[in-house]
C-alpha positions in Angstrom: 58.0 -74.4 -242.8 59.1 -70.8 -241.5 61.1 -71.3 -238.2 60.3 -68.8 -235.3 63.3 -67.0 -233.5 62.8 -66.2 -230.3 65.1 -62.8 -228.6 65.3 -62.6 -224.7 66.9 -59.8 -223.4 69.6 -60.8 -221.3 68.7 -60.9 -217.5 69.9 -57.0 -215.6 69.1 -58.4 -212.2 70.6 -61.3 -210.4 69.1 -64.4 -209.0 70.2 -63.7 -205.9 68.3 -60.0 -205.6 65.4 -61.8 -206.9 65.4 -64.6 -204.5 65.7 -61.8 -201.4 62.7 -60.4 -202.1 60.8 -63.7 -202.9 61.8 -64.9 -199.4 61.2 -61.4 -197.8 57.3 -61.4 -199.6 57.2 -65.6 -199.0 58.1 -65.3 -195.4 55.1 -62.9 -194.5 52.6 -64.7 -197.2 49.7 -66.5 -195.0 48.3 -68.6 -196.8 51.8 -70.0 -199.0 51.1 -69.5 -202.4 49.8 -72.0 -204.3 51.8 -71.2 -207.3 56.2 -72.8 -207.4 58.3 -70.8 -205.4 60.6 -70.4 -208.5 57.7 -69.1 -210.7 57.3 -66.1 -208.4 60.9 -66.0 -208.4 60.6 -65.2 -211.6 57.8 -62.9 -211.4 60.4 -61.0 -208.9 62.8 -60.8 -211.4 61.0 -59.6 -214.3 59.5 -57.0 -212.0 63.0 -56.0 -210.2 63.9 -55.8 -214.3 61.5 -53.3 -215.1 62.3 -50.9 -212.2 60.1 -50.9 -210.0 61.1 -51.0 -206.1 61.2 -54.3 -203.6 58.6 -53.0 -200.8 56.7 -52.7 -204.0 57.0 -55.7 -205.4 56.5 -57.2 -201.8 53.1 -55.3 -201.6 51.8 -56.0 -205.3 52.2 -60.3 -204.4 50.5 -59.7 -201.2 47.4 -58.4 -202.4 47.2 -59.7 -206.4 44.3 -62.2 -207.4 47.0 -64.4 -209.1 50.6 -64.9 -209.4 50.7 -64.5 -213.2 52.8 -61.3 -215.0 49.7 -59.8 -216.1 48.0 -59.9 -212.8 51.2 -58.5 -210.9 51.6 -55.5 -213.7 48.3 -54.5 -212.7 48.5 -54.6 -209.5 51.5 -52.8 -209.3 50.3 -49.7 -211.9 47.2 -50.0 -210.0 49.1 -48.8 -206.7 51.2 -46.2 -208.7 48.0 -45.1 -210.2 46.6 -44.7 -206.7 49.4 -43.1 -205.3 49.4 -40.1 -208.2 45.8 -39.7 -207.7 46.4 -39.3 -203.7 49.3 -37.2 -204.2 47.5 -34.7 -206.8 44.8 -34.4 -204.3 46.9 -33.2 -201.6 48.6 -31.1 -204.2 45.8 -29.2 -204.7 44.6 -28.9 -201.1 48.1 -27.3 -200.6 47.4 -24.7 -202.9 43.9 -24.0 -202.1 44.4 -23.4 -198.7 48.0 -21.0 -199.8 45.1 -19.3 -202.1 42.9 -18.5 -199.5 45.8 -17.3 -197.0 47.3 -15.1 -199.6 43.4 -13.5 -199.6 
């Protein structure tokens, strides 16, 4: 029988930081989540982990269809994604209406 190893990177962000921005995100949610308070903890964690920033993370619970990591990734690229798109499209306003100035 071959026996699995399993690696985890050791935790960057404290339980502490984590827990802030559960109970800044759990204080506003209306309805309470269904799902533990410590798994969205953890959620928190892994997402305060992979840089991304606390009103984000805030935002991405609030309006995800579910409290899994998969569900919160996408919500939270999905955001960025819309965010890039809004800010290339003022981009090229800007230089559209410097085009026709310079005219």
């Amino acid at each position: 029988m071959t026996e699995i190893e399993l690696h985890l990177k050791t935790p960057t962000v404290s339980m502490e930081d984590a827990t802030l921005v559960t109970d800044a995100f759990w204080g506003e949610a209306d309805p309470k989540p269904i799902t533990p308070y410590n798994q969205v903890r953890g959620l928190v964690r892994r997402c305060l982990e992979a840089n991304y920033q606390t009103e984000e993370i805030v935002n991405a619970l609030h309006h995800t269809d579910a409290y899994t990591l998969s569900a919160i990734e996408f919500t939270l690229r999905s955001a960025r994604k819309k965010t890039r798109t809004h800010l290339a499209g003022t981009t090229e306003r800007i230089l559209m209406m410097r085009a026709q100035r310079d005219r």
